[in-house]
Every structure is written in C-alpha cells, then in structure tokens.
MDAnalysis code that builds the backbone (N, CA, C; Angstrom):
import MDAnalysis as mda
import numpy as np

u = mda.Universe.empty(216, n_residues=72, atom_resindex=np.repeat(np.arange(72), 3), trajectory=True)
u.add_TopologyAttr("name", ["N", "CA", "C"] * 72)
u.add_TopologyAttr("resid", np.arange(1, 73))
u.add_TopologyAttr("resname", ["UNK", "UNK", "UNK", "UNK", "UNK", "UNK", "UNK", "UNK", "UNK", "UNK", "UNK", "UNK", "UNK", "UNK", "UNK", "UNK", "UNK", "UNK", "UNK", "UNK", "UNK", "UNK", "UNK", "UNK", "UNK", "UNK", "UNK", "UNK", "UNK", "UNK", "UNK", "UNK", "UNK", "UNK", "UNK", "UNK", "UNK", "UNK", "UNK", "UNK", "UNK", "UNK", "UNK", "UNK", "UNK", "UNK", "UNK", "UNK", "UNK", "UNK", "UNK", "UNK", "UNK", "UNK", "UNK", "UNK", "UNK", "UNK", "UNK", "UNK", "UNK", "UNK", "UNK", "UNK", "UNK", "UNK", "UNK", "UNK", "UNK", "UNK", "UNK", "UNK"])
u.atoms.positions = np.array([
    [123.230, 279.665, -67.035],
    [123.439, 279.316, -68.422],
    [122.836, 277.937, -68.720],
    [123.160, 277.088, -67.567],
    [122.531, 275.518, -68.048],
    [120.884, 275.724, -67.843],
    [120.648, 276.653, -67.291],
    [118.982, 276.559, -67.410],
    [118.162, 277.479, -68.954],
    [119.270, 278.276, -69.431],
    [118.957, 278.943, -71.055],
    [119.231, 278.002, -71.650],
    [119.762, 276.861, -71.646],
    [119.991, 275.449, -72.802],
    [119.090, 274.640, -72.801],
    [118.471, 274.672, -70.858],
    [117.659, 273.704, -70.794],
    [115.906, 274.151, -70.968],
    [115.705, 275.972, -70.831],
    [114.765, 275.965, -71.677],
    [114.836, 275.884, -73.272],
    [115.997, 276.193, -73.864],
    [115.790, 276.025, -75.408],
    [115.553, 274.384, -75.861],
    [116.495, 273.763, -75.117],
    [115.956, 272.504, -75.398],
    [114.458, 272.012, -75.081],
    [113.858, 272.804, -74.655],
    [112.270, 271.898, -73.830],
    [111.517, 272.566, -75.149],
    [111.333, 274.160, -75.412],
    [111.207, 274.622, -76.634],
    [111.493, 273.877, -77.955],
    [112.824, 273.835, -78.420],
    [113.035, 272.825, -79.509],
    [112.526, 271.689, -79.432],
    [112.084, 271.015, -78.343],
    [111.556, 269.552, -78.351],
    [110.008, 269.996, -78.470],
    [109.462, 271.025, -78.397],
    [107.925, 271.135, -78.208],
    [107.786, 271.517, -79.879],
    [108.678, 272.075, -80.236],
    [108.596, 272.773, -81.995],
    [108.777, 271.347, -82.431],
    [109.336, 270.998, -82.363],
    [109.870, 269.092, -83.220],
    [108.131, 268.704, -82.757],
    [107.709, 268.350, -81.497],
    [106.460, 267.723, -81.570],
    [105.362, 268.326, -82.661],
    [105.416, 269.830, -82.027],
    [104.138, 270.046, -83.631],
    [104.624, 270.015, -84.562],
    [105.917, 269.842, -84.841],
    [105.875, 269.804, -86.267],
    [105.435, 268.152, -86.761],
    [105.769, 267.194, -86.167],
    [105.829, 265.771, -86.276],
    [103.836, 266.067, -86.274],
    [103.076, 266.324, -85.313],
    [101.836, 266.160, -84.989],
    [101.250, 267.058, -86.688],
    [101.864, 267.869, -86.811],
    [101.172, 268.633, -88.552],
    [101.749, 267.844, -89.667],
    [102.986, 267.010, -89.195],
    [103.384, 265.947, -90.442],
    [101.910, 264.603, -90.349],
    [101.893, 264.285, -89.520],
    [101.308, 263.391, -89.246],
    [99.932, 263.825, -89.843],
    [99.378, 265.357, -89.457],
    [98.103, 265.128, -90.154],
    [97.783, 265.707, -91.766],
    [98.806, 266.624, -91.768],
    [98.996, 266.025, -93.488],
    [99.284, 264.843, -94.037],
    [99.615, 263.605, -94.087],
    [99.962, 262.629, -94.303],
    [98.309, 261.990, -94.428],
    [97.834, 262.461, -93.174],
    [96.876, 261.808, -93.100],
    [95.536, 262.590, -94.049],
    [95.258, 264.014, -94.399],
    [95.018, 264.369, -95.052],
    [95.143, 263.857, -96.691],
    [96.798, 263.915, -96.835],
    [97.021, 263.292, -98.505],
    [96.297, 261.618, -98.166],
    [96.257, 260.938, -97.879],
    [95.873, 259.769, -97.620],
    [94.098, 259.696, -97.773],
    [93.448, 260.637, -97.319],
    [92.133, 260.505, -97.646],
    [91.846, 261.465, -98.847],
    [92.781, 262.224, -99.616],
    [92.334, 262.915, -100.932],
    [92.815, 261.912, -101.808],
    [93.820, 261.466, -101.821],
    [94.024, 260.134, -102.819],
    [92.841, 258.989, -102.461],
    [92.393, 258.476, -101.696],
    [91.316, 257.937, -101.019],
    [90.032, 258.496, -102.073],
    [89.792, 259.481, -101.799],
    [88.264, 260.227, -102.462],
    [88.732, 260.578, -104.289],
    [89.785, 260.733, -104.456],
    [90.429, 260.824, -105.871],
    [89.976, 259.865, -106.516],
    [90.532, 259.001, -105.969],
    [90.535, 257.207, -106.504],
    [88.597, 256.573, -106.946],
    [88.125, 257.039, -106.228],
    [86.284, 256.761, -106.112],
    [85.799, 257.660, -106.870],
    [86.800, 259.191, -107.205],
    [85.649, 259.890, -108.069],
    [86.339, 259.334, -109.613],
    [87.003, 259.200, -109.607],
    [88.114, 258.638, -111.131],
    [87.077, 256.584, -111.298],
    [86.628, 255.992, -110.543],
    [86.536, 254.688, -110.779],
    [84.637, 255.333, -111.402],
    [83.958, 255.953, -110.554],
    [82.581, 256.982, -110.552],
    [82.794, 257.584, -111.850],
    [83.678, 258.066, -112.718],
    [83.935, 259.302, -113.739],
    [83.850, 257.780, -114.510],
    [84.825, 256.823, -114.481],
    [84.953, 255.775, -115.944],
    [83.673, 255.348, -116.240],
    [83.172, 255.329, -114.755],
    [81.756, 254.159, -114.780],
    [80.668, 255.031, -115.367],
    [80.837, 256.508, -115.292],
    [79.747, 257.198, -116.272],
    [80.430, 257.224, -117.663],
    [81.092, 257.407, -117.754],
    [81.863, 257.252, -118.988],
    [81.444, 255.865, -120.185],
    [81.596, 254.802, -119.359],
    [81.029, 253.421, -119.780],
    [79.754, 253.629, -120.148],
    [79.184, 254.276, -119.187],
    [77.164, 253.837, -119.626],
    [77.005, 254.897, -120.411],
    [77.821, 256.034, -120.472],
    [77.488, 256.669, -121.504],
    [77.240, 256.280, -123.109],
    [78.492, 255.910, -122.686],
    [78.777, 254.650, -124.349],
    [78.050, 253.931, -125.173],
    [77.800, 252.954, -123.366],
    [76.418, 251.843, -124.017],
    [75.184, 252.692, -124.531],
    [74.874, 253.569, -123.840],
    [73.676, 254.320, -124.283],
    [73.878, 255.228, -125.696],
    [74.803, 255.570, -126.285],
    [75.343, 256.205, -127.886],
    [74.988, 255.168, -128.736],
    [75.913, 253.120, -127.949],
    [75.628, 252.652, -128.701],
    [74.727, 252.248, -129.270],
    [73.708, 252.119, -127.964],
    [72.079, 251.442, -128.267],
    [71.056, 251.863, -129.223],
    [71.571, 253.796, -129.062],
    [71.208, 254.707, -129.587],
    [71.060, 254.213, -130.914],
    [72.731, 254.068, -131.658],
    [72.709, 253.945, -133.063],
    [72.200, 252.471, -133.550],
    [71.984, 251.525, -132.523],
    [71.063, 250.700, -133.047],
    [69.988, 250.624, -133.195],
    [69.360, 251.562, -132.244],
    [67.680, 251.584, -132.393],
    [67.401, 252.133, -133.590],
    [68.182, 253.740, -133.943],
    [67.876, 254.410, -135.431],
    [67.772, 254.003, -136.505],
    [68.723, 252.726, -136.822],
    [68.223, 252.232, -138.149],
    [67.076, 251.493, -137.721],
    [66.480, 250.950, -137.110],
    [65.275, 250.036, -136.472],
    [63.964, 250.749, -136.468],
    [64.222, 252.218, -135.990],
    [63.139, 253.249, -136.393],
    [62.830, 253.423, -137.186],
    [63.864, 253.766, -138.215],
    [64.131, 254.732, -139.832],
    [63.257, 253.318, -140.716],
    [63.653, 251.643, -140.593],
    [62.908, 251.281, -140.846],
    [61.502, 250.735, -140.463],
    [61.019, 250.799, -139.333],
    [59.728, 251.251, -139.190],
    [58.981, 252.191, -139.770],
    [59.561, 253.222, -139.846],
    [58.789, 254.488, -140.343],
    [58.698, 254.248, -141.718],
    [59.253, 253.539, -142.161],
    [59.450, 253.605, -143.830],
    [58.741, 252.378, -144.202],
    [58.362, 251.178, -143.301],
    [57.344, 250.376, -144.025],
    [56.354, 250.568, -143.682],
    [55.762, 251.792, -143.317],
    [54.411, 252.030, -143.117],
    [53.681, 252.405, -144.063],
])
C-alpha cells in the first residue's frame, strides 16, 4: 500500500511539474504577444500621424495650385 501512495505521489509531483513548465511557457508566450502588440499599435499611430501630415500638406498645396493655374 505505501508503495501505491508512493507511486501516486511521484505521478502527482510529475503532473504539478508540467503543469508549472506549460504555466511558465504561456506566461512567457502572453509576454511576447503583448511585447509585439505594443510595436504594432506604436507602428499603426506612427502611420496614422504621417498620414495626416500628408492630407494636411495636401490641402495646402491645392489652393497654391488652383492659384497657379488661374494666373496663367
């Protein structure tokens, strides 16, 4: 009987390790998707920004054209 306790215990201690070793690499998983999240979100604003500047430049050049074309 003490050797059916003492394999369940060697068992239960080997299930506790993988489970700790699959905590561990999910953890470590969420840790590099928040990681790559974070760079495509700072990458997304920063196109976002030059998009902008370039709408704005846009609507300054057009009146600058419109009068070019018109004092010719």
């Amino acid at each position: 009987m003490v050797n059916a306790y003492k394999s369940m215990y060697e068992e239960s201690k080997q299930h506790a390790e993988a489970l700790k070793e699959a905590l561990t690499e999910v953890q470590q998983l969420l840790k590099t998707a928040t990681e790559q999240y974070g760079e495509l979100e700072t990458k997304h604003k920063e196109s976002e920004l030059a998009h902008e500047e370039i709408i704005a430049k846009k609507k300054n050049v057009s009146p600058v054209k419109e009068g070019i074309g018109n004092s010719k």
